[in-house]
DODREN-725837 format. One line per field, with one value per atom (N, C-alpha, C): x, y, z; chain; residue number from 1; atom name; residue in three letters. Coordinates in Angstrom, 2 decimals, decimal comma, always signed. Atoms other than C-alpha are relative to their C-alpha. Example, Ala and Ser with C-alpha at 12.3 -4.5 7.8 and 13.67 -1.06 7.14 Angstrom:
2
x [+0,89 | +12,30 | +0,90 | -0,82 | +13,67 | -0,77]
y [-1,19 | -4,50 | +1,20 | -1,19 | -1,06 | +1,09]
z [+0,00 | +7,80 | +0,00 | -0,06 | +7,14 | +0,73]
mol [A | A | A | A | A | A]
seq [1 | 1 | 1 | 2 | 2 | 2]
atom [N | CA | C | N | CA | C]
type [ALA | ALA | ALA | SER | SER | SER]
***
This chain:
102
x [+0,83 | +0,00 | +0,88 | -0,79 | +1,24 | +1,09 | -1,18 | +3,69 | -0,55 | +0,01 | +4,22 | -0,49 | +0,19 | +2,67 | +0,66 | -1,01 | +4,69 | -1,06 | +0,45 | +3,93 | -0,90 | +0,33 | +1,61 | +0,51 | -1,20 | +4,33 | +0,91 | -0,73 | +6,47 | -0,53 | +0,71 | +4,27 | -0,62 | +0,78 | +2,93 | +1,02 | -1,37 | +6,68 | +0,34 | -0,63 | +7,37 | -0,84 | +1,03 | +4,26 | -0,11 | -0,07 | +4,81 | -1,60 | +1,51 | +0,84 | +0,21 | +0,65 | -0,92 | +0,40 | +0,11 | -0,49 | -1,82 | +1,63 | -4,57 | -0,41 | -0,27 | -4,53 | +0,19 | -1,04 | -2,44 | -0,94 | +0,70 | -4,77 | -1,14 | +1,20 | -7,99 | +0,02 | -0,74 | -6,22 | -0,37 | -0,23 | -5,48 | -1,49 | +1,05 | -8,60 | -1,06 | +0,62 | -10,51 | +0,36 | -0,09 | -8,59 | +0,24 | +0,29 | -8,81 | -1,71 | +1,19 | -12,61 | -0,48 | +0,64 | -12,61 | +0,80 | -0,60 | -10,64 | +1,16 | -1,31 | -7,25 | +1,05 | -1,51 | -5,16 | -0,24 | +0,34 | -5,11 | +1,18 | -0,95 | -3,48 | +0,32 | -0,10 | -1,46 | +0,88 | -0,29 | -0,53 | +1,11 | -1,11 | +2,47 | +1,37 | -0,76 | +3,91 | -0,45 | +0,69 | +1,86 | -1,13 | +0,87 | -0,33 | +0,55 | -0,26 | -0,28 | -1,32 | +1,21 | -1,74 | -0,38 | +0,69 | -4,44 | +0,63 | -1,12 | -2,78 | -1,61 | +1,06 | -6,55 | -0,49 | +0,50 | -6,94 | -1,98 | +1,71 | -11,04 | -0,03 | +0,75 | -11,28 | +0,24 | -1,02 | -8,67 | -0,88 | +0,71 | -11,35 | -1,13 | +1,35 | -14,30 | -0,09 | -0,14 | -13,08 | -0,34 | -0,32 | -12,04 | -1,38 | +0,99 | -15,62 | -1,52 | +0,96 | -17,36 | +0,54 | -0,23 | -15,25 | -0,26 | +0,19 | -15,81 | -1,37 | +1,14 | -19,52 | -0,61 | -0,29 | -19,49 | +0,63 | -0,29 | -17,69 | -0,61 | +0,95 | -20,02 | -1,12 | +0,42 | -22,66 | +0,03 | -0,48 | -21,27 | -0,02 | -0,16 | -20,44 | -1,46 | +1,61 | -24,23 | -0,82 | +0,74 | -25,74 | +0,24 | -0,31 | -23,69 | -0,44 | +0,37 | -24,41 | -1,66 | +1,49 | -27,96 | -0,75 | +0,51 | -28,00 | +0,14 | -0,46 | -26,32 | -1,65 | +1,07 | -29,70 | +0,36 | -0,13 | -27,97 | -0,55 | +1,53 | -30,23 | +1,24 | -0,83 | -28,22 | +0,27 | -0,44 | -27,91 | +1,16 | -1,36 | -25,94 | +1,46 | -1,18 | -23,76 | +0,60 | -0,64 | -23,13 | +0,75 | -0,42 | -22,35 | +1,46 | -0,42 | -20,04 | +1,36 | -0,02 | -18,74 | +1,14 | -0,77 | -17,76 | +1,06 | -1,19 | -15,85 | +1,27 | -1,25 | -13,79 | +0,81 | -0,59 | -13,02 | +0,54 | -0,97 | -11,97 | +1,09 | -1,26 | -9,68 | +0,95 | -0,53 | -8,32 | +1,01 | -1,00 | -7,05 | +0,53 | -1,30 | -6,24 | +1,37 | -0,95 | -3,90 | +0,98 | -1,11 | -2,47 | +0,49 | -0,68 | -1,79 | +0,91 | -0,57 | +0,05 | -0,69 | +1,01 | -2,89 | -0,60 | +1,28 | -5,40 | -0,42 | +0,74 | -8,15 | -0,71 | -0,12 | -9,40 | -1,82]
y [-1,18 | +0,00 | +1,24 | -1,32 | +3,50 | +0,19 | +0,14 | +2,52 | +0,72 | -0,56 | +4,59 | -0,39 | +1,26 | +3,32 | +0,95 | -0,44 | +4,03 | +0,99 | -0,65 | +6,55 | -0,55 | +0,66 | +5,97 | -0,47 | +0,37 | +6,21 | -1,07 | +1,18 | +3,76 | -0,91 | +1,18 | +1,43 | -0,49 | +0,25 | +1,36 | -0,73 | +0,61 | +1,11 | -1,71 | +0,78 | -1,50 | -1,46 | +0,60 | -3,67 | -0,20 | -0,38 | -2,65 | -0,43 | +0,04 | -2,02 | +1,81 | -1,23 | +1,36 | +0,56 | -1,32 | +4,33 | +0,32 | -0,34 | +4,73 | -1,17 | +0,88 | +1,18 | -0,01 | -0,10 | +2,11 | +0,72 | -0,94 | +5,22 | -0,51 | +0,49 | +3,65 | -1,23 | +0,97 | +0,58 | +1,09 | -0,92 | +3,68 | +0,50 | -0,99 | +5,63 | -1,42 | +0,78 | +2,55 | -0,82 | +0,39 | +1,78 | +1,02 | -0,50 | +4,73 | +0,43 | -0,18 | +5,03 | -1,21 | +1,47 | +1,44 | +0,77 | -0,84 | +3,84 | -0,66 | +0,75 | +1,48 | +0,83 | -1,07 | +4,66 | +1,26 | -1,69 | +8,26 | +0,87 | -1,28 | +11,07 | +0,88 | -0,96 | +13,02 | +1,16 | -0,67 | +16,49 | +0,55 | -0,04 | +16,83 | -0,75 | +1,46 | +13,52 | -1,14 | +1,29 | +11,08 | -0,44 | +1,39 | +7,69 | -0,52 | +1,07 | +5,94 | -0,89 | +0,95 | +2,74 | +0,59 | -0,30 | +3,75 | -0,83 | +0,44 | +3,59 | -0,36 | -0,09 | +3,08 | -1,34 | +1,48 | -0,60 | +0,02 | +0,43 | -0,17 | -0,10 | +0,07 | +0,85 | -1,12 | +1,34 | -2,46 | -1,58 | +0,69 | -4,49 | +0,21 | -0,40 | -3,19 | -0,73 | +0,44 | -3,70 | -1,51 | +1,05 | -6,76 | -1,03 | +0,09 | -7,58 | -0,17 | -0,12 | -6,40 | -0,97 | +0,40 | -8,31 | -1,68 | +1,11 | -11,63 | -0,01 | -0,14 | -10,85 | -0,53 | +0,06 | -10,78 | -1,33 | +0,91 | -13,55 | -1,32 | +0,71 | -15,42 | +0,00 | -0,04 | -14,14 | -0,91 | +1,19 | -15,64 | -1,71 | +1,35 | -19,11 | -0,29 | +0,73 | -19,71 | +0,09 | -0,17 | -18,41 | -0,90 | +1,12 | -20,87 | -1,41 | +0,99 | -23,81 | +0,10 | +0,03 | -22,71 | -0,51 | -0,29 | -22,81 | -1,58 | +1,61 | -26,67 | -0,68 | +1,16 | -27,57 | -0,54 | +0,04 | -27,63 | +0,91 | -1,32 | -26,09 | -0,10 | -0,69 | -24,91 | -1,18 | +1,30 | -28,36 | -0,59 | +0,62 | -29,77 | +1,02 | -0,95 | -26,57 | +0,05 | -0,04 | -26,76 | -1,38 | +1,19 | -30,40 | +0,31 | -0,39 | -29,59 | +1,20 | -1,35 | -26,13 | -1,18 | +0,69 | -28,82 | -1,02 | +1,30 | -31,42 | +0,75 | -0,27 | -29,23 | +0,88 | -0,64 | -27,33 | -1,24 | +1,06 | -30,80 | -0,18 | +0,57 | -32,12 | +1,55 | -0,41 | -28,61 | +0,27 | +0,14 | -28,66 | -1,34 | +1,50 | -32,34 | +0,46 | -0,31 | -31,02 | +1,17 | -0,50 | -28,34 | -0,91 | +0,41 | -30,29 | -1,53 | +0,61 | -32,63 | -1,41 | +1,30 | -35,19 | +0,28 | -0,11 | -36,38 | -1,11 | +0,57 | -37,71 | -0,87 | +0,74 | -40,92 | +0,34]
z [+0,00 | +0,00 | +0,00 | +0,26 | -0,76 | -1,11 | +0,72 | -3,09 | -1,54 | +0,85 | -6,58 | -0,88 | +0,79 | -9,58 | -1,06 | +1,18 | -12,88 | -1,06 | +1,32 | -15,77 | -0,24 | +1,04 | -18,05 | -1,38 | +0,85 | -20,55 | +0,54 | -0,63 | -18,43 | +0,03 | -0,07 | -17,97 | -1,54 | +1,17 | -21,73 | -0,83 | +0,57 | -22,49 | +0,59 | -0,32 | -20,43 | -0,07 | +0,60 | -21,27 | -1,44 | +1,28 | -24,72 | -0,77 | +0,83 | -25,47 | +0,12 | +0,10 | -25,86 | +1,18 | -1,26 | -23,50 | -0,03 | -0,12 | -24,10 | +1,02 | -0,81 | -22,55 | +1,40 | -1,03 | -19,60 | +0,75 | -0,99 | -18,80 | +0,11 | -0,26 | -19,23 | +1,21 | -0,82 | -16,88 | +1,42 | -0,92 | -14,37 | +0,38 | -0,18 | -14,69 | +1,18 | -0,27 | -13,80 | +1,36 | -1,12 | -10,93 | +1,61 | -0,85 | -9,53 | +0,38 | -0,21 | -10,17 | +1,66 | -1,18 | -7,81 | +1,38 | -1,08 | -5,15 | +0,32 | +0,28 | -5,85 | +0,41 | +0,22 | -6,39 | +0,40 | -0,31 | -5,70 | -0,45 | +1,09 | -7,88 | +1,50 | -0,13 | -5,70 | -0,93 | +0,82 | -7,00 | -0,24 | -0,09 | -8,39 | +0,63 | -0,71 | -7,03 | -0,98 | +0,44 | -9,37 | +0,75 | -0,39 | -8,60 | +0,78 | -0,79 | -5,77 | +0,29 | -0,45 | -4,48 | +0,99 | -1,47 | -1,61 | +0,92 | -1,15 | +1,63 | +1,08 | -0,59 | +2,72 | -0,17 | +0,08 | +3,92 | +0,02 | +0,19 | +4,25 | -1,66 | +1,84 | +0,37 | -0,65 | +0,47 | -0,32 | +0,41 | -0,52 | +1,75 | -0,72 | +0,65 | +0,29 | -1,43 | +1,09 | -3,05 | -0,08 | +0,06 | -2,22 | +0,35 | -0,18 | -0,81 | -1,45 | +0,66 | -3,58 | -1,32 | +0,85 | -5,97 | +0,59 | -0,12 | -4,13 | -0,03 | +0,01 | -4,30 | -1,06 | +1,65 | -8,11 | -0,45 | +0,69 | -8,44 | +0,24 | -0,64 | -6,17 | -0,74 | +0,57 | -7,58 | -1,66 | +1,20 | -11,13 | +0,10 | -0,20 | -9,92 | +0,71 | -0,71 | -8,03 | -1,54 | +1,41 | -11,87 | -1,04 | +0,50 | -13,52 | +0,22 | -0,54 | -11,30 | -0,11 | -0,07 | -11,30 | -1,82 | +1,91 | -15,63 | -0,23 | +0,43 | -15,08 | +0,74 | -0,22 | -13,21 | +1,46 | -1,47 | -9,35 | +0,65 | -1,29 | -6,60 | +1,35 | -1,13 | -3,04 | +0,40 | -1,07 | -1,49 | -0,94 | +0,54 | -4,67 | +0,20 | -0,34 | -4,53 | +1,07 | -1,64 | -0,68 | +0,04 | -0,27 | -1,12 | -0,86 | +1,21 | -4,18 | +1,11 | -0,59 | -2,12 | +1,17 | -1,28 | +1,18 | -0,61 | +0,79 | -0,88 | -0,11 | +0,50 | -2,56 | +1,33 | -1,40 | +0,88 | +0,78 | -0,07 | +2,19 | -0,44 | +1,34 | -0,60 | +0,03 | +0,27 | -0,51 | +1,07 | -1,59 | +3,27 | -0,65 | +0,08 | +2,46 | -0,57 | +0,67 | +0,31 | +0,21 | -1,00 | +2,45 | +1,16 | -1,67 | +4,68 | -0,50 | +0,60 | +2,18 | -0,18 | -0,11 | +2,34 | -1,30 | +0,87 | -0,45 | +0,06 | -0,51 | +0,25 | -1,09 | +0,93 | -1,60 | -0,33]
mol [A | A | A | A | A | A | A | A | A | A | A | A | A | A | A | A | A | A | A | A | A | A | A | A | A | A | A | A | A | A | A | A | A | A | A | A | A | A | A | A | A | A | A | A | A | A | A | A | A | A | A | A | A | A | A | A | A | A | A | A | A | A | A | A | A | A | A | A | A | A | A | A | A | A | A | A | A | A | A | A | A | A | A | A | A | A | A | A | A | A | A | A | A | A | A | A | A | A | A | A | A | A | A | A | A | A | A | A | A | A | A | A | A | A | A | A | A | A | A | A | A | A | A | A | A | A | A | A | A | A | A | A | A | A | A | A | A | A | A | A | A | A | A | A | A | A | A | A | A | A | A | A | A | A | A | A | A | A | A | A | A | A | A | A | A | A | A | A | A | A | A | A | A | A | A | A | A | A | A | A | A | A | A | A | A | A | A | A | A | A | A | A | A | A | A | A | A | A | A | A | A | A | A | A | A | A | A | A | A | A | A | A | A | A | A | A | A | A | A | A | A | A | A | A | A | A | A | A | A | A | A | A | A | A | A | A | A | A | A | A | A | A | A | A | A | A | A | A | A | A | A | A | A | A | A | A | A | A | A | A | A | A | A | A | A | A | A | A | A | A | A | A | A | A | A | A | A | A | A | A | A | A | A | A | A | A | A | A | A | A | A | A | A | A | A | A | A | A | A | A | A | A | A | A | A | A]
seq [1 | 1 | 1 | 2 | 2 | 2 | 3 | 3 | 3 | 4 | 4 | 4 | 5 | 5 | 5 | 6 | 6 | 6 | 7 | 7 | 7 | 8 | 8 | 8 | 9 | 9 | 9 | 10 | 10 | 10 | 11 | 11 | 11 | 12 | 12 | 12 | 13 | 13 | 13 | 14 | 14 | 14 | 15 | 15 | 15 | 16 | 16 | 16 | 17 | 17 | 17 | 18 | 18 | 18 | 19 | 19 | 19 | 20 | 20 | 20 | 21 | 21 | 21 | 22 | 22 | 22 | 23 | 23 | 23 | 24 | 24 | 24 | 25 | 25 | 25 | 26 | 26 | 26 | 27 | 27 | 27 | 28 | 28 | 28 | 29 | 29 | 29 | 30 | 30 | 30 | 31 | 31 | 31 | 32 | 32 | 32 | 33 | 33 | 33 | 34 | 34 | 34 | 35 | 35 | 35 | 36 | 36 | 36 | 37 | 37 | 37 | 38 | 38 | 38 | 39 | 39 | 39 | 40 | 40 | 40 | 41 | 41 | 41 | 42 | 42 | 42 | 43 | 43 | 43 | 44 | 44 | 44 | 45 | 45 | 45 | 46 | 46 | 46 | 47 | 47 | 47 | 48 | 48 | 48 | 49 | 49 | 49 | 50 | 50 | 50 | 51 | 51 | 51 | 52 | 52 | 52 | 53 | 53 | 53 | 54 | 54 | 54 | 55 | 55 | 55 | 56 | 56 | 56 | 57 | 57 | 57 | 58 | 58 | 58 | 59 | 59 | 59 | 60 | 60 | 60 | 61 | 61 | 61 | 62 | 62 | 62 | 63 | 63 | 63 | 64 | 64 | 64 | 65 | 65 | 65 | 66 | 66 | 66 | 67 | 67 | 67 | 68 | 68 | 68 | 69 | 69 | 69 | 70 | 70 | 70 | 71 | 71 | 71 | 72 | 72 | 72 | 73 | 73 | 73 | 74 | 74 | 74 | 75 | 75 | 75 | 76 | 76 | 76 | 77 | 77 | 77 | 78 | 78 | 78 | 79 | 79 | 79 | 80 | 80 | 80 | 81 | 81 | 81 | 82 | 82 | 82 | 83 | 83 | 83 | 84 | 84 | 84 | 85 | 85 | 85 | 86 | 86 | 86 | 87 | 87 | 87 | 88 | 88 | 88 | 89 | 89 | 89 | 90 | 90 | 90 | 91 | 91 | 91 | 92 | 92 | 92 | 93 | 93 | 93 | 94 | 94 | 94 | 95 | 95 | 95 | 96 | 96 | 96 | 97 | 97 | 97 | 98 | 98 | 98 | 99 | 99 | 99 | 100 | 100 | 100 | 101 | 101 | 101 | 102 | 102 | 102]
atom [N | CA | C | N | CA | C | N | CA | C | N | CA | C | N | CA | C | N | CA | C | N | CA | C | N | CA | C | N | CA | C | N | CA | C | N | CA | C | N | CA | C | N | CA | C | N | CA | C | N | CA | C | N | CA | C | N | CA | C | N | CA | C | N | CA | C | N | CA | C | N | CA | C | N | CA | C | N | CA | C | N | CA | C | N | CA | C | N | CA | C | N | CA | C | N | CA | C | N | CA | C | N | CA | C | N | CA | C | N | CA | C | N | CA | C | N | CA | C | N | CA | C | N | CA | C | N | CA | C | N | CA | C | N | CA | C | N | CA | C | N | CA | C | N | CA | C | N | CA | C | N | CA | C | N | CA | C | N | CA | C | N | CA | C | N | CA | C | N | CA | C | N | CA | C | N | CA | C | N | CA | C | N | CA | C | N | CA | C | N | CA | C | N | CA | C | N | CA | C | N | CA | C | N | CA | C | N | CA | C | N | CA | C | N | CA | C | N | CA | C | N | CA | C | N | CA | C | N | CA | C | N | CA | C | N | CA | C | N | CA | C | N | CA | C | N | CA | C | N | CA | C | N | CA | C | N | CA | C | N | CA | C | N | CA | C | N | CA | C | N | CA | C | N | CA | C | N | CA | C | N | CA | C | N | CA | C | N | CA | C | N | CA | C | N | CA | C | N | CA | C | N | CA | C | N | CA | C | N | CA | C | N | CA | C | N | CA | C | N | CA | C | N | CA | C | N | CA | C | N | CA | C | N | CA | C | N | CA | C | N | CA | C | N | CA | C | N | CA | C | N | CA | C | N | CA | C]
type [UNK | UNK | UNK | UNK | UNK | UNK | UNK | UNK | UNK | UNK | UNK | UNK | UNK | UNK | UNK | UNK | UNK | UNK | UNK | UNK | UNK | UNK | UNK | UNK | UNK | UNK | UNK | UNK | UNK | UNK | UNK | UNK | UNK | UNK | UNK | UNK | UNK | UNK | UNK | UNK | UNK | UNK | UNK | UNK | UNK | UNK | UNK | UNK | UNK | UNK | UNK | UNK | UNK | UNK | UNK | UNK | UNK | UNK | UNK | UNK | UNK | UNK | UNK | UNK | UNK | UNK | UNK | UNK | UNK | UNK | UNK | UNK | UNK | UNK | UNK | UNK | UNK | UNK | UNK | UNK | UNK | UNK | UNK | UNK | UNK | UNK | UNK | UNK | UNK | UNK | UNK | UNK | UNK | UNK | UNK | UNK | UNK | UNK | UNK | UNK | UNK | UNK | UNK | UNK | UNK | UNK | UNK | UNK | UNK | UNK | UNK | UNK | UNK | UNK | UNK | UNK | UNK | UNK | UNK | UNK | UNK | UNK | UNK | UNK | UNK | UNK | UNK | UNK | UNK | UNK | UNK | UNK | UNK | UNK | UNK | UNK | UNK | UNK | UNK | UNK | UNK | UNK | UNK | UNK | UNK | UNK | UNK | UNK | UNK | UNK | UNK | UNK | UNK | UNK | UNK | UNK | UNK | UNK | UNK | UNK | UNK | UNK | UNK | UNK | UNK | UNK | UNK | UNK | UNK | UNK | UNK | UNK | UNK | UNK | UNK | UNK | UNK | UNK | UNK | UNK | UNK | UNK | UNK | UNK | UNK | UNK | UNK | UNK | UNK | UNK | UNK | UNK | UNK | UNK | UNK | UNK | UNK | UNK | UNK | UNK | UNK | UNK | UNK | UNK | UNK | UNK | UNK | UNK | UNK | UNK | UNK | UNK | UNK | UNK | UNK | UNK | UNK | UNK | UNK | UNK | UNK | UNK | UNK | UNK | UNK | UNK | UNK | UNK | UNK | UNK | UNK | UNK | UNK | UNK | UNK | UNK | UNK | UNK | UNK | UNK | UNK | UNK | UNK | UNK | UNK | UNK | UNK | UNK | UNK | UNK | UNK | UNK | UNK | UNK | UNK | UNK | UNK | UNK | UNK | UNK | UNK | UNK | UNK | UNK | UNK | UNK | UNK | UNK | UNK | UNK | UNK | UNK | UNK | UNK | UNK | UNK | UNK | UNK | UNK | UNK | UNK | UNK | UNK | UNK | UNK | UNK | UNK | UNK | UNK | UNK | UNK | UNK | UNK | UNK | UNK | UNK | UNK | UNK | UNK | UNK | UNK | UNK | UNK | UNK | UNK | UNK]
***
């Protein structure tokens, strides 16, 4: 958090796409409250852990959202998804924990 973010020329360079790219990239992450123009210093990342949470909130929402709409289009209702949902939360500790489960 707080840290500088590069040009838009630097970064277009160093990506080697568009500089229109770069700002529309920017613009859009400061619309999500990501960054903040100060003046005469540049872009920085927000040093503002709520907005970083929020985001982060609203983007797991969305993606939730997505994955229940999908499962719902295959013809699974909340019980197959929860069942579905607990498995793979099993098998995925199993597997931190250097286990897999048969």
């Amino acid at each position: 958090m707080g840290e500088k973010v590069p040009s838009v020329r630097e970064m277009a360079h160093a990506l080697k796409i568009n500089p229109n790219t770069v700002m529309h990239a920017y613009q859009e992450l400061e619309r999500d409250g990501l960054t903040e123009k100060r003046r005469g210093q540049g872009t920085f990342v927000t040093t503002s852990a709520r907005k970083i949470e929020n985001f982060r909130e609203r983007l797991a929402f969305v993606y939730t959202d997505n994955f229940l709409q999908k499962m719902q289009r295959l013809g699974f209702g909340w019980p197959d998804i929860s069942r579905y949902l607990q498995t793979l939360n099993k098998e995925r500790g199993d597997m931190q924990h250097g286990r897999i489960s048969n």
